[in-house]
N, C-alpha and C positions, 0 to 999 in steps of 0.2 A: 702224445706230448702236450697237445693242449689241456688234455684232461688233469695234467700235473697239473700247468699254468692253474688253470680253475681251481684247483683244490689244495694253490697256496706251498706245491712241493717243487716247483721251478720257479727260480725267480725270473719277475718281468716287471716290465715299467706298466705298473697298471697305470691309466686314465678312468676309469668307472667299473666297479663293482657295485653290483644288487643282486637280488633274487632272481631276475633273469639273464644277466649276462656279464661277461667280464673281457673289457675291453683294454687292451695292450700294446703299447708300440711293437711295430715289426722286428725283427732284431736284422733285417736285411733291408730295409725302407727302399721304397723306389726313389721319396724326396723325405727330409726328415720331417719328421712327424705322422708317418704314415703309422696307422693304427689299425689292428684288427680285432672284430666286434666278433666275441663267439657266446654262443648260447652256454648258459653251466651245464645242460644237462646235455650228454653226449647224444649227437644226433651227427652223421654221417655228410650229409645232405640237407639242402632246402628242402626236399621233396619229404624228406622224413621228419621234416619238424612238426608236431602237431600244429592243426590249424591254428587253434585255442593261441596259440606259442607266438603265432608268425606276426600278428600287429606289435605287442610288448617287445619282440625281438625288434622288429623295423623302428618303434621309435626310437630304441637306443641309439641306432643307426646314423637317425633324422639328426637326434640330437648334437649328436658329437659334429657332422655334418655341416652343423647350423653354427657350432661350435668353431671350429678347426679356423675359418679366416680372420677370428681376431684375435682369436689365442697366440695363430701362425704368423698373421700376416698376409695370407695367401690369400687370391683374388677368389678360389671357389673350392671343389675336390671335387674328387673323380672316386665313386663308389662303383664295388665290384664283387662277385663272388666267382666262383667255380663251381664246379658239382661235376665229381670224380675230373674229368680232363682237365688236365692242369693244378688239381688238386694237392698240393704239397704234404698236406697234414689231412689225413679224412675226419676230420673235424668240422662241421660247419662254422665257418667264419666270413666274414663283410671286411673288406679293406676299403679303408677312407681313409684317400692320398690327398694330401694339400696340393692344388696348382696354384700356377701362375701363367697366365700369357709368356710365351716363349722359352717356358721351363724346358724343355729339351723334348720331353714325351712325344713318341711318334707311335700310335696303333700296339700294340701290345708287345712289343719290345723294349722291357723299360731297363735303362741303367740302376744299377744297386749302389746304395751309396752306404756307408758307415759313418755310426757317428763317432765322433775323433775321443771319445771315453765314455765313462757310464755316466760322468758328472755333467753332460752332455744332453746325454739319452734323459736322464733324470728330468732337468731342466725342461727339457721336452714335453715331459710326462706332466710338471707340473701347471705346465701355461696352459697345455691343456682341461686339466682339474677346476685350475681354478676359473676359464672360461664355462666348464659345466657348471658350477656351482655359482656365476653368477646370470644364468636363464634363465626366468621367470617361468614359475609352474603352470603348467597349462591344465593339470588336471589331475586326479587321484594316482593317477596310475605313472607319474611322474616318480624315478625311480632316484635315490637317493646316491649319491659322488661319495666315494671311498678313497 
């Protein structure tokens, strides 16, 4: 399924497309805005990402990361992956969830929330966007907001 996402044949709320990875609101969010970072080129697992792969994939991570509390609002996030257990989609993908102090989260039982339309989810997508596109480049390999 991700590999649709990626290749632009499932619609999603992208936040960042580049040549390494395409990053999308969850369509199940723990809190809204939660995003998942997945690599375009299909890899299973962390373990299977080429090395070469694994820095350019983490920055995108970083950056969104860096991103997400004032785009959101939110005092930080909570980044996460799986590999296989717990694995929803055997796709590699990074979720970076907005918190807040006292947001409800306890240990890995998280409530699913929806967002009340797509105009919504959109909306989402976009504060995101435009929080990446206004962080100062730190370096060549600074990947370009779609």
């Amino acid at each position: 399924m991700f590999c649709d996402i990626v290749a632009g044949l499932v619609r999603a709320d992208t936040v960042l497309a580049d040549d390494e990875v395409v990053a999308f609101l969850d369509a199940r969010p723990v809190f809204k805005g939660h995003v998942l970072v997945a690599p375009r080129s299909h890899v299973a697992t962390l373990p299977d990402l080429p090395a070469a792969r694994v820095g350019p994939f983490f920055h995108r991570v970083q950056r969104l990361s860096a991103a997400m509390p004032a785009a959101l609002g939110s005092q930080g996030t909570f980044v996460a992956l799986n590999n296989v257990v717990s694995q929803s989609v055997p796709h590699l993908h990074v979720h970076v969830v907005p918190r807040t102090r006292g947001d409800g989260l306890r240990g890995f039982f998280w409530p699913r929330q929806r967002y009340d339309s797509p105009d919504e989810a959109a909306g989402y997508a976009d504060r995101l966007r435009v929080a990446l596109a206004d962080q100062e480049p730190g370096d060549e390999d600074q990947p370009a907001v779609s």
